[in-house]
C-alpha positions, 0 to 999 in steps of 0.5 A: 873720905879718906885725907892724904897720907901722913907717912910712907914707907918702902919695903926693899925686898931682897930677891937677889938680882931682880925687882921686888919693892912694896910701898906704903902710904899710911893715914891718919886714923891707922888706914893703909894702901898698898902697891907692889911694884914688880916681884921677880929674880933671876938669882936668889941670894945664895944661902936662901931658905927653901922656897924662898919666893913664896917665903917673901910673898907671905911676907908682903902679905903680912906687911899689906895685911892681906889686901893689895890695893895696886900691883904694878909690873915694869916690863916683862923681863924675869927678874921682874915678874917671875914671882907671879908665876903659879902652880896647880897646888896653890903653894907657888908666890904667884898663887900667894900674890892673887890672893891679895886680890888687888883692885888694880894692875897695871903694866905698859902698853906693850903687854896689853893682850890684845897688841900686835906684834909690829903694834905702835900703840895699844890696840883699840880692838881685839886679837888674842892671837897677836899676843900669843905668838909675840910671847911664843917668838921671843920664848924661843928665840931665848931659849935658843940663846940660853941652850947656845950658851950651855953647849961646849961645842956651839960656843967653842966653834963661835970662839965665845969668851966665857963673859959673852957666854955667861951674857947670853946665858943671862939674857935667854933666861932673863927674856923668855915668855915667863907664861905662867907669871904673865898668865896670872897678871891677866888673870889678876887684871881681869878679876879687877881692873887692868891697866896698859899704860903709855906716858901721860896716860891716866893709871886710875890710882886716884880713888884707890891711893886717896891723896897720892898723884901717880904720873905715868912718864914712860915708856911712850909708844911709837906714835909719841917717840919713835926712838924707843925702837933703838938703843945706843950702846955708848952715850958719852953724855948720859952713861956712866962709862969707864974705858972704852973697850973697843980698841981691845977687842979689836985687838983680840985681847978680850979673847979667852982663845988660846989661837984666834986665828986658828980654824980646824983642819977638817976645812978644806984650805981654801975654805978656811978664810971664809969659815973664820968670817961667817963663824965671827959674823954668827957670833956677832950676830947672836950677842947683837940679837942677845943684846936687842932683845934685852934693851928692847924689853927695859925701852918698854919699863913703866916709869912712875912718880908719885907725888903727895904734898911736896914729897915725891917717889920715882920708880922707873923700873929698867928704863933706858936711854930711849924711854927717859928721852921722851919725858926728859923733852918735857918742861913741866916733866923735868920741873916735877923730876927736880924734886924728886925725895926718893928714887929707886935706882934704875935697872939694878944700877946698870950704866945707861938707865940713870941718865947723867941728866937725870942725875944733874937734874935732882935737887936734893942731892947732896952730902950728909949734912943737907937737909932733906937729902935724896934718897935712893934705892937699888935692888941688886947682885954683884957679878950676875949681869954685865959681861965686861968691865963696862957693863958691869951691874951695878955700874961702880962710878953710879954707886960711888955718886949715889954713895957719895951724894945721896942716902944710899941703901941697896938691898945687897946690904941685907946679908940673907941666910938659913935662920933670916927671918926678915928679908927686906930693908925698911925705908921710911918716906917722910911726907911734907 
């Protein structure tokens, strides 16, 4: 019988704007686990070396010495699981990362192959044809929104600034189905065992991390909070907002275009008005739809806690407002979250996937001299996702508190180029 661990360690791996972190629980007499908890990037660090993913999954091969004892998968969004996308040859990461052949994978409920596509809770029987439409549908949809966003003249009509063209760009790319990655999850899930996970259900990691509890605190499905469905953009409260930008938009001072006002003379006079209106309603229309899907897919983000002894780790993925909402309502929850040693920060350190009261809720923050200190964890790339200065990622008051308040490591600090030859930053999680 293998004891708890003595140590653990968090390798951080920078893939640029996306999620890709190895944990490691070590055991007296040398014994190792291993979890990988997402491998995914929508944009590689810019002086990378040739076929830079399967360069790190190698490398998260070496560190687990071959053998993968759990793999976790957030949420489906690119920057999550792109690398576990594979190619006939066997060359691709996602070929590299079977390989490890781990004993476990999970994911949330909302990928289970057998859900419909308006499904409320994991299926109890099964339709493989739910699934295979539901990934067709959103693969179209963003790549629609992708090709809207290339094209000169669709976003000259719609009067898109370039911000909201980059934003569109971002978030078709981000969503489509990435078939081939969630192709091999299955594929690696049903060789050894799967997982479609809801809060409060068991991941079956106890015999597998021997000494480790892992709680699953998100995201819940429909039958258990129904808010998940939505999403606010602005919560005063929770969000780490600056200034409010609606009264400037309102204004027309967002605006890239020389002439808002102006319609082409092409339109009949009387026409013109109307034409105006329904050109503004269309491009509303296709950021609201940009902006659904996105918060949609981070609303369905695992949330994991892992506790042994009195030390814990939290890896909430993306999840937003709507998901912490639900185990933020719990006592027993929010007792276990004041503790926390270790925390990955939420969503590449966007706005409203670190809840103020979240935040208020971590005991150990702290400045440098308190003992025990949090530490936290961001994995992401300035300038790649965020349209405005509101919504810029990573969010600037977030860094400046998690700078301030915790021992802060994010994985931009590792410069990348040609001759690296190590590509994650080490975070050593002392066991009490």
């Amino acid at each position: 019988m293998v004891d708890a661990p003595v140590s653990g360690t968090l390798f951080a791996f920078n893939v640029g704007f996306g999620d890709c972190l190895l944990l490691r629980f070590s055991y007296a007499g040398g014994e190792r686990r291993h979890v990988l908890i997402d491998f995914g990037s929508t944009r590689q660090p810019k002086e990378r070396p040739g076929n830079y993913m399967a360069r790190v999954a190698r490398d998260i091969r070496d560190l687990c010495g071959g053998k993968l004892d759990v793999l976790v998968a957030t949420h489906r969004h690119k920057d999550h699981i792109s690398g576990f996308a594979t190619n006939k040859s066997g060359s691709a990461p996602g070929n590299i990362i079977a390989g490890l052949e781990p004993d476990l994978v999970l994911q949330p409920w909302t990928e289970h192959p057998e859900a419909a596509v308006d499904a409320t809770s994991a299926p109890k029987r099964a339709n493989d044809m739910h699934f295979a439409k539901s990934l067709a549908s959103m693969s179209r949809t963003a790549a629609a929104l992708a090709r809207m966003a290339r094209n000169n003249a669709d976003a000259g009509v719609l009067r898109m600034t370039e911000k909201e063209r980059s934003y569109l760009s971002f978030i078709g790319e981000n969503n489509v189905s990435n078939l081939k990655a969630v192709k091999n999850l299955l594929a690696m899930g049903r060789k050894s065992e799967a997982r479609y996970l809801r809060a409060g259900d068991d991941p079956g990691t106890s015999e597998i991390l021997p000494g480790v509890e892992v709680q699953v605190l998100g995201p819940p499905d429909i039958t258990q909070h129904d808010t998940v469905r939505k999403q606010r953009a602005r919560n005063r409260d929770e969000y780490w907002h600056l200034v409010a930008t609606a009264s400037r938009r309102a204004a027309g001072q967002d605006s890239d275009v020389l002439f808002p006002g102006h319609v082409r003379k092409t339109v009949p006079m009387w026409a013109r008005w109307g034409c105006d209106r329904l050109r503004e309603l269309r491009r509303q229309s296709l950021l609201s739809i940009a902006a659904s899907m996105d918060r949609a897919l981070n609303n369905t983000s695992l949330i994991l806690l892992f506790t042994v002894g009195k030390t814990s780790m939290l890896f909430p993925g993306d999840a937003q407002w709507e998901n912490w909402e639900f185990a933020l309502s719990q006592p027993e929850i929010v007792e276990k979250l004041k503790n926390v040693d270790l925390y990955k920060v939420g969503h590449h350190g966007s706005l409203n996937a670190t809840p103020k009261s979240l935040w208020s809720l971590f005991e150990n923050r702290g400045t440098g001299r308190k003992r025990g200190r949090l530490t936290s964890v961001m994995s992401t790339m300035h300038g790649v996702h965020g349209h405005t200065k509101d919504t810029a990622v990573p969010r600037s008051t977030l860094v400046e508190a998690l700078e301030k308040d915790t021992a802060f490591e994010t994985t931009e600090d590792l410069k990348i180029d040609r001759t690296s030859e190590t590509f994650y930053v080490e975070v050593p999680i002392a066991i009490r």
